[in-house]
N, C-alpha and C positions, 0 to 999 in steps of 0.2 A: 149438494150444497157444501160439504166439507171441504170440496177444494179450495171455491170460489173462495173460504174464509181462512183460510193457510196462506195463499200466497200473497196478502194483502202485508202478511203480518211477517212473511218472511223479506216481502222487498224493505218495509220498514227498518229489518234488522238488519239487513244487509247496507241500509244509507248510513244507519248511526254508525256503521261498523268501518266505514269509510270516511263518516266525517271525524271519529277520534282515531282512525290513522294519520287524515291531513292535519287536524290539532296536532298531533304529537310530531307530526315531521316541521312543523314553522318552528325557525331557528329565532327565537327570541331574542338573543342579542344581538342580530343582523340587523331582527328588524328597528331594537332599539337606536342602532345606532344609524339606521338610514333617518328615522324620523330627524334624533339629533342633525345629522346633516343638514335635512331640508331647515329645519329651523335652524343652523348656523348661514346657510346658503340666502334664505329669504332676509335675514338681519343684516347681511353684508351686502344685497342688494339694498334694501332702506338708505343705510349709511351710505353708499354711494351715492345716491339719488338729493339725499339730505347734502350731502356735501358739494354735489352740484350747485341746488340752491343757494348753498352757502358762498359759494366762489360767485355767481353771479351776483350776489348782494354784495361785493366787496369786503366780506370775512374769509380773507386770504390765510390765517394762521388757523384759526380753529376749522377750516373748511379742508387742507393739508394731514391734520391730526385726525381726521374721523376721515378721508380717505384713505390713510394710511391704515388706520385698523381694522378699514372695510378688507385693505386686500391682506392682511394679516389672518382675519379671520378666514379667510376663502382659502389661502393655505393650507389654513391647520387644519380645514375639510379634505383637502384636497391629497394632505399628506396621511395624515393621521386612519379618515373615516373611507374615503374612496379606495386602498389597496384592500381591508380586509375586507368593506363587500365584494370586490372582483374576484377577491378566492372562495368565496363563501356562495359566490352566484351560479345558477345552473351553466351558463357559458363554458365555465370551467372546466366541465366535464366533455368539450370536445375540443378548447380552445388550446392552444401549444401555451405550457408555462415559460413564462420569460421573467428573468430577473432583469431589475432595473436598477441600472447605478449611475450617477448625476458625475461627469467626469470637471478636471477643473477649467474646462472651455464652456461647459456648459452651466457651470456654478455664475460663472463673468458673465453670458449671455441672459441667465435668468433674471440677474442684478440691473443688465440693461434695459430689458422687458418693463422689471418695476419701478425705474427712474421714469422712462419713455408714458408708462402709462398713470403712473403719479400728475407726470405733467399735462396730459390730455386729461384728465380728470378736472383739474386744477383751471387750465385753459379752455376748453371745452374746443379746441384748435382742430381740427378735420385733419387736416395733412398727418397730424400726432396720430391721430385715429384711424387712418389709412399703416402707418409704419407701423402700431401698432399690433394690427391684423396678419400685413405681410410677417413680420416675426412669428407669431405663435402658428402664421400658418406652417414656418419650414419647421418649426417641433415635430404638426403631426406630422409635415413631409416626411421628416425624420425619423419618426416611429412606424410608418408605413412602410416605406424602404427598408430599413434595419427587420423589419418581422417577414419581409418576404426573405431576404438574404438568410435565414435561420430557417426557414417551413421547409421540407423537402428532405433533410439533411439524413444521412446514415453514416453512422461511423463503426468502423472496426479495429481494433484493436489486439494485438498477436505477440506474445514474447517468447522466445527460444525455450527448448526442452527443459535446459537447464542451465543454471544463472550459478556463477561462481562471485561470492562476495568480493571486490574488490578489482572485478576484470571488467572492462566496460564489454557492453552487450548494447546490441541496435535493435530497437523494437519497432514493429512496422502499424501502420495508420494508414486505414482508406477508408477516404473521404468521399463519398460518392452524392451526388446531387439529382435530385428523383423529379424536380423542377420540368415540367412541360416546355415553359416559355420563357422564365428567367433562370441568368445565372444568379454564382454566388461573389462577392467581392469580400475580400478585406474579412475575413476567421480568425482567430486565434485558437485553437486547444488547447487547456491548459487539463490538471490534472488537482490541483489544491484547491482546498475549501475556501470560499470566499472573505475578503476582510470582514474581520468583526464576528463570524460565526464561532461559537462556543465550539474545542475539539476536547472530547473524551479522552480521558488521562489513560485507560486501556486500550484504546483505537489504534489500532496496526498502523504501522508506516506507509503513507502511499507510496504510489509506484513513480506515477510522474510528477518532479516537479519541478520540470519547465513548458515553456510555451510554445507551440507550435503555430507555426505564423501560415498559412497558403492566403497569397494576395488574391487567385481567382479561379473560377472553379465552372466553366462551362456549362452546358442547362444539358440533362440527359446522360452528362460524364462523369467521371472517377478519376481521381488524383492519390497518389500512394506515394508514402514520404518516409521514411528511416531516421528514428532520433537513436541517438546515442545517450544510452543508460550508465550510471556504475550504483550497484547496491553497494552503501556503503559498511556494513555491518550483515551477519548471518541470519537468519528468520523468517520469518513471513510476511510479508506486505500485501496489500489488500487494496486494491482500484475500483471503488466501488459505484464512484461515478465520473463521468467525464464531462467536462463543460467546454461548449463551443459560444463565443462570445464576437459579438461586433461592434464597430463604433462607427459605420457607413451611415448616412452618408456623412454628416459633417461634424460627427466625433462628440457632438453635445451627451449624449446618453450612452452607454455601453450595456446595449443589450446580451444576457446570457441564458444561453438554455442548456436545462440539464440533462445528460441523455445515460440510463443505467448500463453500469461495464460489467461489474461482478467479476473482475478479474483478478485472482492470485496467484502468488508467485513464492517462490522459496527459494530462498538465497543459500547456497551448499555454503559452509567453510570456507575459507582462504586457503588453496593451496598451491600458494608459492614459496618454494622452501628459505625457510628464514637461515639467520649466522646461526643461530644455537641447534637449528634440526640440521645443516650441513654437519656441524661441530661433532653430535653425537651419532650419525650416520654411520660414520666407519664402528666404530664402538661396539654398536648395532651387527651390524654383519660377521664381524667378527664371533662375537658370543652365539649370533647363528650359526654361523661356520662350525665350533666346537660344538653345541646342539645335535646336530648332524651328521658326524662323523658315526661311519659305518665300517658296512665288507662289501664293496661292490669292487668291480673293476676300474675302477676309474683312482687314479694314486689321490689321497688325500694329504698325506706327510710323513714321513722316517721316525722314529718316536724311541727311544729308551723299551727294550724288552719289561713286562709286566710277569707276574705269575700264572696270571688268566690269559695270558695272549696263548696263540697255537704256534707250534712252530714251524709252520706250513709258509705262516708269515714273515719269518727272520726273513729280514733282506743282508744274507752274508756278505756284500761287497761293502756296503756299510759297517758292518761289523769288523771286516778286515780293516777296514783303517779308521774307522776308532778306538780297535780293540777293546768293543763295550758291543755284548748284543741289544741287535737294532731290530726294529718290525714294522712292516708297513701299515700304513691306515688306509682305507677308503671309503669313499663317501658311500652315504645309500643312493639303490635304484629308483626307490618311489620319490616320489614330489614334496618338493618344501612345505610344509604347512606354517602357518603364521596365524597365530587369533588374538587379536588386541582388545583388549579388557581397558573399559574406559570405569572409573571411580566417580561420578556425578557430587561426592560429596566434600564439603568443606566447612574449616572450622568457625570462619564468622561469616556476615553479611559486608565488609569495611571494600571500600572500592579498591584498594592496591590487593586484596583477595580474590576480587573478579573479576581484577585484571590478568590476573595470571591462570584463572580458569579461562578465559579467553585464549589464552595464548594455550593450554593445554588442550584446549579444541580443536585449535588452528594445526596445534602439533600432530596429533589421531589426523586428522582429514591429510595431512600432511604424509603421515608414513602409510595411508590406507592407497594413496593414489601411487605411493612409488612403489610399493608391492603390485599394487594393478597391473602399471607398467612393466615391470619385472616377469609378468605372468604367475607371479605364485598363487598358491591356494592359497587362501584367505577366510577367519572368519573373527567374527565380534560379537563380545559381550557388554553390556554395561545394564542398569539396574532397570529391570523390566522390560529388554529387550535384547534379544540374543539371537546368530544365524551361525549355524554350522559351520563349518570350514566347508569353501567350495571355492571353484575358479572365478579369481578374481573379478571377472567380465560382467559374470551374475550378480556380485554381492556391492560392487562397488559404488554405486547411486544408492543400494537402500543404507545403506552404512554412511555414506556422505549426508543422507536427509536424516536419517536419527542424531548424528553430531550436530545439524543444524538447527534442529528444537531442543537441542541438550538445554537443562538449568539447571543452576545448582542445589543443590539442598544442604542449608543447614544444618551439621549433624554436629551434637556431641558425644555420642557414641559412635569412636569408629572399628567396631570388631567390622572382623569381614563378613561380608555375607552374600557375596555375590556365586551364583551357582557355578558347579564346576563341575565338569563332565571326565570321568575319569580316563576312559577309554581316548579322549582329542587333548587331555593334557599328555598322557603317554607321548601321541604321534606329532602335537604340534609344539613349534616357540612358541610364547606367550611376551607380551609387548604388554604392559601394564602402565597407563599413567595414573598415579594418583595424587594427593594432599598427605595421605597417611601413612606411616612406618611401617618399613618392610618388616617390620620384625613382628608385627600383627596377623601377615598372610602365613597362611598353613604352610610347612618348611616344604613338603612335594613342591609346592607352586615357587615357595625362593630358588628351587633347584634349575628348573629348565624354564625359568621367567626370566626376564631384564625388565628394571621397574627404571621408569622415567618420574622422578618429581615435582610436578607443577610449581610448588615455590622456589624451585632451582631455574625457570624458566625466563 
């Protein structure tokens, strides 16, 4: 008999235990607001029905006045109460989301609806009531059409390795249409957030923003298009979603759905060499040149005898006619080394200060690419982020993407502090931009450095 009286008492627990799950899943202010509805919806029928009467009685002014607020109210259901239960309804969850915007052909056509139907109201005239209908039928034409042209849709979206601030770049789009039986007509892509949507004072820069037009797009096929991008400053941008939008068939509504991209991008530095990096280029070379000078074979210059030179190296025909002993130089066998040490700090926050860290950005990305091209070894330091010296080929993208998240920092204190490697300041130049006094860096580093000055830029 113990069983018989256990499961009697467990299906009991188990209904209660499902009827306070469905309790707690009804959405109460859904439902508050459907009720409201039906009780705006039932009042605005009354009032029309009253206002009938009214117009058959021959109260033509007050019979106008109360159908006019019948379809006011019906509106304000219509705009107000009917969008948030369609997000808020189980459909939702298999239905394609489509945003809806009222274009201004379809603003004039709405206005024509509520004259056209004011006056059937008023007249109680058939023919009115016939035009009537046709109208609101091409709406839903309208929305039916426009929802099939968006169901189906797959988009992809692709942009090059790498994206240099200021160079235009083409990034590729395919549109591909998964439609059995119809095609697509009349898309737009665009890439920005809708009018009127609040944007986040922190929110990355999008990617696209313009519009991609494909007039039509086949049932079963793929269409691939190439726009032409320029980032216009260095960072990260972030394409987070994409919107494919229509106004088919007769332009009244502008349907848009939203489809997620998740795509970022990093925009390198600007490196195209400005007047002031030509200007101090030679400068540059030069004081490398001297850096450099060695005992190889290769002549590097005829020079004034020394007391430390050897005299393996008098070059006597030289000396013969200047009658001054002379002695060869030459360069070294091993490889040029180059490490550019970037300073991230500065003394205020004032915009003509950030603009010239700008430009000392632009400058680094600037002498990093022309070393690249040169083939030299290469490496970089700046503050919390540092790579060896190695061949260019290796270092030059991770060194271009650290100068492109570079930001400044506020410092009042500027001792140095950045690390230094004893053994690669011995073998390398050093390229130094900073804000601050050379007379602050350790005197080894003023000896085989060239310091560049960002407020000189």
């Amino acid at each position: 008999m113990m069983p018989f009286d256990i499961q009697p008492a467990q299906a009991a627990q188990k209904l209660r235990s499902v009827l306070l799950q469905a309790l707690a899943s009804i959405d109460i202010a859904a439902w508050r607001r459907f009720f409201l509805a039906l009780l705006g919806l039932s009042l605005a029928l009354y009032l029309a029905l009253y206002a009938t009467a009214l117009s058959q009685s021959g109260l033509y002014v007050p019979a106008a006045a109360i159908a006019a607020f019948s379809l006011l109210l019906t509106a304000l259901v219509a705009v107000r109460v009917v969008p948030y239960l369609a997000r808020r309804s189980a459909l939702d969850r298999w239905l394609m989301k489509v945003e809806y915007e009222f274009t201004r052909e379809g603003a004039v056509y709405l206005a024509v609806i509520a004259v056209i139907a004011l006056a059937a109201l008023n007249t109680g005239n058939n023919l009115l009531f016939i035009i009537l209908s046709c109208m609101i039928a091409a709406i839903a034409a309208s929305g039916v059409c426009s929802r099939i042209v968006l169901q189906g849709l797959e988009l992809e979206f692709s942009l090059p390795e790498h994206i240099f601030a200021g160079r235009p770049i083409y990034a590729r789009f395919r549109l591909a249409n998964r439609k059995r039986w119809f095609p697509t007509f009349s898309v737009t892509i665009s890439g920005s957030a809708p009018r009127g949507r609040p944007v986040a004072c922190d929110a990355l820069p999008a990617i696209l923003l313009q519009e991609v037009y494909i007039p039509h797009l086949p049932r079963r096929k793929s269409v691939r298009q190439e726009v032409r991008l320029t980032f216009p400053r260095r960072g990260r941008y972030l394409q987070d979603t994409l919107r494919i939008s229509t106004r088919f068939p007769f332009g009244f509504l502008r349907k848009t759905r939203s489809i997620s991209c998740g795509q970022e991008a990093l925009a390198l530095p600007n490196i195209q060499p400005t007047g002031k990096f030509l200007k101090l280029l030679p400068s540059i070379g030069a004081e490398m040149d001297n850096h450099f000078k060695g005992r190889s074979h290769d002549l590097y210059a005829i020079r004034d005898y020394q007391q430390s030179d050897s005299a393996r190296h008098i070059d006597w025909k030289a000396t013969a006619r200047s009658q001054q002993l002379k002695v060869r130089e030459f360069t070294r066998e091993d490889e040029r080394r180059v490490r550019l040490m970037f300073d991230p700090r500065v003394p205020d926050a004032r915009p003509a200060t950030l603009a010239k860290f700008e430009k000392g950005v632009e400058f680094c990305a600037c002498l990093a690419w022309h070393f690249y091209e040169a083939g030299t070894t290469l490496g970089f330091i700046t503050r919390g982020f540092g790579l060896r010296p190695a061949p260019s080929g290796q270092v030059i993208y991770p060194i271009l993407e650290a100068l492109a998240l570079m930001e400044p920092i506020v410092a009042i204190d500027f001792a140095f502090n950045l690390p230094i490697d004893d053994s690669i300041q011995s073998q390398a130049f050093q390229i130094i931009l900073t804000y601050q006094s050379q007379e602050l860096f350790p005197a080894g580093l003023r000896q085989s450095s060239y310091f560049v000055f960002m407020d000189s830029l």
